[in-house]
N, C-alpha and C positions, 0 to 999 in steps of 0.2 A: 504494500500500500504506500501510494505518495503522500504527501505530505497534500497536496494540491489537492487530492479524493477526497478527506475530511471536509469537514463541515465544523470543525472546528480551526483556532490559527497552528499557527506552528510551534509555538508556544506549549499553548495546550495537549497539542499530540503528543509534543514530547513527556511532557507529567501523565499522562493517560499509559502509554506505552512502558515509561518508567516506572510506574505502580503498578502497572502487570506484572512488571519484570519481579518485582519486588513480593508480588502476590502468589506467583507461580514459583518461587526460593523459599516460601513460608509455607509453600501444600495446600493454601488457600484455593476456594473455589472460582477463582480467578474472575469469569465474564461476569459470575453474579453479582458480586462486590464492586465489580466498577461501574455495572450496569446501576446500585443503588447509588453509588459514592459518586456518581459524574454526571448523574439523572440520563441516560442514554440507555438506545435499546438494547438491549442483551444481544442482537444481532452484532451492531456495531461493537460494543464489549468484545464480542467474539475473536471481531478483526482486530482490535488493539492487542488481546490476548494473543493470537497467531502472527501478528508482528512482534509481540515480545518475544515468543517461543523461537522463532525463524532467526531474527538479529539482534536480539537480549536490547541491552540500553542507548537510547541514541543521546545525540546532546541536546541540550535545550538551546536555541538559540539566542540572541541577545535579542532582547524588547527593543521595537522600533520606532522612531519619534519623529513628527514633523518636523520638518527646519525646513523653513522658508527663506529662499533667497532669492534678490532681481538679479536679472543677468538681461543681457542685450535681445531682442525681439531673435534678432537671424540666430544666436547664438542654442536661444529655446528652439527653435521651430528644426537646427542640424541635430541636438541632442534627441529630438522626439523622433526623427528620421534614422537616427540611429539607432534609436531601442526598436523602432519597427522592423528593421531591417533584419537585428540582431536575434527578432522573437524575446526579445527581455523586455522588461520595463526601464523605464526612465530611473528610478527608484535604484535598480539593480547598477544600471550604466554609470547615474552620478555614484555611487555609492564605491563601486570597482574604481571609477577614477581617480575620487579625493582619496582611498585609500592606497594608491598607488601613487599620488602627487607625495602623500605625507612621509611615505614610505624613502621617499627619494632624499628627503630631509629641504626641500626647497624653500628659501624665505624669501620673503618681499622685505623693499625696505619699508617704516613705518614713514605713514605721507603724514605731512606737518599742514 
């Protein structure tokens, strides 16, 4: 199961899957216990259970926050054309980028 199939975020897959993990090491009855503890249907429990069982614990990802920035009109309208192209989002594109500008160690001077 991907992450994208849920009906939940990414977040909570991972605590769902993670408490299987944790359910199915204690002999617990796994689906029924997450099917009460996560209000969901014992089907779906099922699935989180059978992604515990198949690839034990994944990570939880880091919570994600708006930040809002201007940028130049052409400058939006080649990032949009680039996560279209790329099949990602803009989200993902900005995201790889600043984390590879910062990675590089680049500064700007400070404008007075």
């Amino acid at each position: 199961m991907r992450v994208a199939d849920s009906r939940c975020g990414a977040v909570e897959f991972a605590l769902r899957v993670n408490t299987a993990v944790g359910l199915l090491e204690a002999g617990a009855e796994a689906a029924r216990v997450l099917a009460a503890e996560f209000d969901c249907s014992s089907r779906q429990a099922r699935r989180y259970v059978e992604r515990a069982a198949s690839g034990g614990r994944v990570v939880v990802p880091e919570e994600m926050v708006v930040f809002t920035v201007k940028v130049p009109a052409a400058l939006a309208v080649r990032v949009r054309e680039r996560a279209k192209e790329s099949g990602g989002t803009i989200s993902a594109l900005v995201t790889a980028a600043l984390i590879g500008f910062l990675a590089r160690g680049h500064t700007q001077p400070r404008r007075r």
